[in-house]
N, C-alpha and C positions, 0 to 999 in steps of 0.2 A: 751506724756504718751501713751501706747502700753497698751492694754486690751487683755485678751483672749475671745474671742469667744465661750462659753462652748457645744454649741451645735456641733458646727464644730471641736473645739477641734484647732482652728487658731485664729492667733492673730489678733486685732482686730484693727485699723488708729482709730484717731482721726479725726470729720470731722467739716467744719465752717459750720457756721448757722446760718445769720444776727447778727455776732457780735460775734457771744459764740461757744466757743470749745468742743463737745464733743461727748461722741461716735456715731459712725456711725448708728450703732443699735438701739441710742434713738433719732436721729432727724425727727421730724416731723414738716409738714408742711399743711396749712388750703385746705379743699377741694377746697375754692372755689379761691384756688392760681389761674392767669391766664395762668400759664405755665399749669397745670393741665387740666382746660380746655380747653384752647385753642391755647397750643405750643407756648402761645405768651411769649417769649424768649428764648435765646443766649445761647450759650456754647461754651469750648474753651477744647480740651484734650491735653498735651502737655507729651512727653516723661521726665523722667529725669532720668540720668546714674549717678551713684554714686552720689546720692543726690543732681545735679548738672541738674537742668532746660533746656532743650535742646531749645537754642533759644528764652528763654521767652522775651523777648522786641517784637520780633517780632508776637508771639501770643497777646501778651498784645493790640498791633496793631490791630490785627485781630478782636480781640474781642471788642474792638473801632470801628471797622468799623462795625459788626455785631449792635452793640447797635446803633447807628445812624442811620442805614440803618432800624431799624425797630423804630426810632425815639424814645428809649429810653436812657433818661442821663443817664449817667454812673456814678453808686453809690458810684466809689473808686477813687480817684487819683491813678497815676502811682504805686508810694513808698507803698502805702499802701495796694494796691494789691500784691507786692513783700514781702510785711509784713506776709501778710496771708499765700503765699505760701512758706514761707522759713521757718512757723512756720507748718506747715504740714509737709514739705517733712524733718524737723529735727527731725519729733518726729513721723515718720512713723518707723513702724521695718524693711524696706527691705532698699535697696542701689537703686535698680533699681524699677521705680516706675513710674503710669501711673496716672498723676494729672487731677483732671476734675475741670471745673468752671462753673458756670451754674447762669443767670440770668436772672429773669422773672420779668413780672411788674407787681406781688404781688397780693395781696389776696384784694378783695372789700368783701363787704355784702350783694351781688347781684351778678347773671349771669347778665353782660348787654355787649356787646360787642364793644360798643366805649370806648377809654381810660378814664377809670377811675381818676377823679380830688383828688390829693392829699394821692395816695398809694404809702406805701414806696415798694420797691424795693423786690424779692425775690432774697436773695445771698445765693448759697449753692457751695461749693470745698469739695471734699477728694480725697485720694489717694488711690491705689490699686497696688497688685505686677504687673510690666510690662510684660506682654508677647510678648516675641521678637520670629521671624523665626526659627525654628529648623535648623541643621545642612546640613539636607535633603534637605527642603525646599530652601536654598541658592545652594544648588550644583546643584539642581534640577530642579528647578522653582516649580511652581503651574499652574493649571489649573484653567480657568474661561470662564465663557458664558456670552451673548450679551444679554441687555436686551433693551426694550424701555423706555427713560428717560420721566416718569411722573410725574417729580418734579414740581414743580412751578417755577414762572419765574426770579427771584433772588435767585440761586444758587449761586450766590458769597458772601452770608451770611449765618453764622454761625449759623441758628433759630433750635429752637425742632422742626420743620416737619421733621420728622425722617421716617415718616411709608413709603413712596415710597424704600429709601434706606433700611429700614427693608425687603420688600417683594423681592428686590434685590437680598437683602445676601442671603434669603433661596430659590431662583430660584438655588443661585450658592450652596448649601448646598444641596439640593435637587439633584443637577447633580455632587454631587460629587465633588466639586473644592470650591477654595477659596475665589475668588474674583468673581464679575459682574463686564461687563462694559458697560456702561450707552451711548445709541444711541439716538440721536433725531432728526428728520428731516432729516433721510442720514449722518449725521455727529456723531464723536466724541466727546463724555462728557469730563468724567472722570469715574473713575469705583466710587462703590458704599461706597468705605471709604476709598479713593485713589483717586489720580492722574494717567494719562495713558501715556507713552510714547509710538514713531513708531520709529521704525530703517529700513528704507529704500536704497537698494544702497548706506550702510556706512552713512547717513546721519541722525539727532537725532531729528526730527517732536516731537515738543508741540502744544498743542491746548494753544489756547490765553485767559489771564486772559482776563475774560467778563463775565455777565450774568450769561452762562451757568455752570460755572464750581468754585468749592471753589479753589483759592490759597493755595498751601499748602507749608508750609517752606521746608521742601525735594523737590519740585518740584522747586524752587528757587534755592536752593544747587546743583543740578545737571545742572541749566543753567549757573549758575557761575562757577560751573567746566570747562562744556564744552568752556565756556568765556575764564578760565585763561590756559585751555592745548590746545585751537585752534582747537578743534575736529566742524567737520564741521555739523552743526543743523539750525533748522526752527523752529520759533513759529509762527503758523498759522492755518488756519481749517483744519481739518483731515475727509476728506470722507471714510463714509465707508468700499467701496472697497479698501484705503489704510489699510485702518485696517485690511480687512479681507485678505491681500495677502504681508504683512510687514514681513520681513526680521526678525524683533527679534521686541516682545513685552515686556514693563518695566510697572510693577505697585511701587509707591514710596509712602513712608508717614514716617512720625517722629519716629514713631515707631517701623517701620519696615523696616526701610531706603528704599533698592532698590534690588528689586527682578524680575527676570524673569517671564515671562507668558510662558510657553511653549506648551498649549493648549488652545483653544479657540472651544467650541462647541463641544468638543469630535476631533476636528481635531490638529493636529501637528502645530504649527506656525516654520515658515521658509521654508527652500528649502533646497533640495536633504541632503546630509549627514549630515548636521545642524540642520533639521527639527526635533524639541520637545528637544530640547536642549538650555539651553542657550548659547547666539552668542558672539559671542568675541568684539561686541561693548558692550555689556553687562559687561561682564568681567574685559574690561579695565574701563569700571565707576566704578564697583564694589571697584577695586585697588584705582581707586580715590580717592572715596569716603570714603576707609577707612583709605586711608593717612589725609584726610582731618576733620575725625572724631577723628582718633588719635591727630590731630594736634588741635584741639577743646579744648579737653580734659583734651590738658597739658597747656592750656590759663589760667590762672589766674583768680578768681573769679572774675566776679564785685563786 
């Protein structure tokens, strides 16, 4: 069911809430939830294009590996997670739409910070219109600046410690561009709600699922591309100096598939007639990629 929003005058998702459906504007949750105070819990955002979940098994995955990794069971089975979210994204008003999922380990009757014996679970999802790349943006690329990665040390988990990548975004908001990308130790992260590709002398440099960096299902999607058309690539550490002197920079995510970087720091990325332009390795993923989205699309439901 679709609500208006009367203040804004827009429509308004239905959202979940340990169980019960309803609008987004009356869910509330107890202060003393542990996600509230202390980020302790998981979230998954996943794209979906014409009402149609971009990969969700493979999120679904993700957010498994998030809940374990910070040692909390996981409150749904598979199916019944697919339940939730097929009953949101049908009864959201847009086609294209950007689903959240979010799970904490719930509300006690006390601040105490060891896990709490016998709280159920906090589950909250709704949906929201997607915002994809402008026209510009793809032809163009984006700019983005270097920051130093102050995350904590399991970055391959989906948790609310958000504030390091918050203060990210608005270093690169601040300078005018769109992305950070997150340095640590002389090396390459990942940027700050993204994945980072290098294009080196033709060749397509990933930094390696570990620690430092989240997997992300686009960052998957483009090494099985490069897999099935034989395009020659590395997944390995990326030092800096690669990064700051690479041929054509890639930032990727579900939502925004794969875009150019064509600044870095207020400088040009690439060399002589190429430089601040996206590079023709760039290009032919893009072509890939959108054969291969196309070719998603026209798959059959599960």
């Amino acid at each position: 069911m679709v609500r208006l929003n009367h203040e804004q005058g827009a429509p308004e998702a239905t959202c979940y809430l340990n169980g019960d459906y309803l609008p987004l504007s009356q869910a509330r949750i107890s202060p003393l939830d542990r996600g509230f105070l202390y980020a302790d819990g998981v979230y998954e955002v996943m794209p979906v294009f014409a009402r149609r979940p971009f990969r969700l098994d493979a999120h679904l995955d993700r957010l498994q590996h998030s809940l374990a990794g910070i040692r909390l069971p996981n409150p749904h089975c598979r199916e019944a997670w697919k339940e939730i979210v097929r009953r949101l994204v049908d009864e959201a008003p847009w086609a294209d739409q950007s689903l959240y999922l979010q799970v904490t380990r719930g509300a006690d009757d006390k601040r105490s910070m060891p896990f709490p014996p016998e709280v159920q679970p906090t589950v909250f999802a709704f949906v929201a219109p997607l915002v994809q790349p402008s026209a510009q943006q793809r032809e163009r690329g984006i700019g983005a600046v270097t920051v130093n990665d102050i995350r904590w040390g399991r970055c391959d988990l989906k948790t609310l410690v958000l504030l390091p990548n918050v203060l990210a975004h608005q270093s690169a908001v601040d300078a005018g561009c769109e992305e950070a990308v997150l340095i640590r130790d002389g090396y390459l992260s990942e940027g700050a709600s993204s994945n980072i590709f290098v294009v080196k002398d033709g060749v397509i440099l990933a930094p390696p699922k570990d620690h430092r960096m989240l997997p992300g299902t686009t960052y998957d999607v483009v090494l099985e591309l490069a897999v099935r058309h034989e395009a020659r690539h590395e997944i390995r550490a990326i030092a800096e100096a690669e990064l700051r002197s690479a041929d054509e920079l890639w930032r990727t995510s579900s939502s925004k598939g794969v875009l150019a970087i064509t600044t870095l720091d207020g400088r040009p990325v690439g060399h002589g007639e190429q430089a601040g332009k996206p590079g023709p390795v760039m290009r032919q993923m893009q072509t890939w990629y959108a054969a291969f989205f196309d070719e998603y699309m026209s798959e059959a439901q599960p």
